[in-house]
C-alpha positions in Angstrom: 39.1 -24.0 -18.3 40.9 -21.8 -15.7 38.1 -19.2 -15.7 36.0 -21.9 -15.0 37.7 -22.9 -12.2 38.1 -19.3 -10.9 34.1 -19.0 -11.1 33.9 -22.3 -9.3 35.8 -21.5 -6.2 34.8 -17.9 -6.2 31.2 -19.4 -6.1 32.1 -22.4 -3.5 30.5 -22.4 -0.2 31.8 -24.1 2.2 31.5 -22.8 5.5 29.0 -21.5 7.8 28.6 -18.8 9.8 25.7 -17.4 12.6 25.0 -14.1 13.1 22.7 -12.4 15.6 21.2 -9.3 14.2 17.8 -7.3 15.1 14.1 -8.6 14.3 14.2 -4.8 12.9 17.3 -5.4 10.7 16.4 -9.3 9.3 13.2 -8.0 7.9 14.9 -5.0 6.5 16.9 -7.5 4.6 14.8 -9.6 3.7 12.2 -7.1 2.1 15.0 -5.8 0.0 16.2 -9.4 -1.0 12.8 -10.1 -1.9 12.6 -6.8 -4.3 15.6 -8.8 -6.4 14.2 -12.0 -6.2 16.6 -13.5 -4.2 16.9 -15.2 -1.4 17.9 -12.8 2.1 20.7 -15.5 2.6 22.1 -15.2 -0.7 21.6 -11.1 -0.2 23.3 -11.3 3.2 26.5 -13.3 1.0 27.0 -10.9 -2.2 26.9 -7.8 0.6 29.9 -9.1 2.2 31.3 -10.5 -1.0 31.3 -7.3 -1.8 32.0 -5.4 1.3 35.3 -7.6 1.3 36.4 -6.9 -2.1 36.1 -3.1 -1.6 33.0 -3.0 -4.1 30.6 -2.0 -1.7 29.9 1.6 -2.3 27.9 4.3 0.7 24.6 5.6 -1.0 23.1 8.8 0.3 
C-alpha cells in the first residue's frame, strides 16, 4: 500500500509549465520521442525527472 502511494505521487501531475524552445530543438524532441513511442510531452517530463534526480547521464 505505501509503494503504491509513492508510485502515485511520484507519477501525479499537477502543474503546468510553458517553455519556449527553438522550431530546431521541438522537432529534435519530438523525432526522438517518436523513436520510443512516446509522446514528446511525456519525453520532455522523464528528461527532467531525471535531470532532477541526478540520473541523467552526458553521452558522447
Amino acid at each position: 500500500m505505501l509503494l503504491e502511494e509513492a508510485a502515485g505521487n511520484t507519477l501525479m501531475k499537477d502543474k503546468r509549465i510553458n517553455i519556449r524552445i527553438s522550431s530546431r530543438n521541438l522537432t529534435r524532441i519530438q523525432k526522438r520521442a517518436a523513436k520510443e513511442c512516446i509522446t514528446y510531452q511525456t519525453s520532455k517530463s522523464s528528461t527532467l525527472h531525471k535531470f532532477i534526480t541526478g540520473k541523467l547521464k552526458e553521452t558522447a
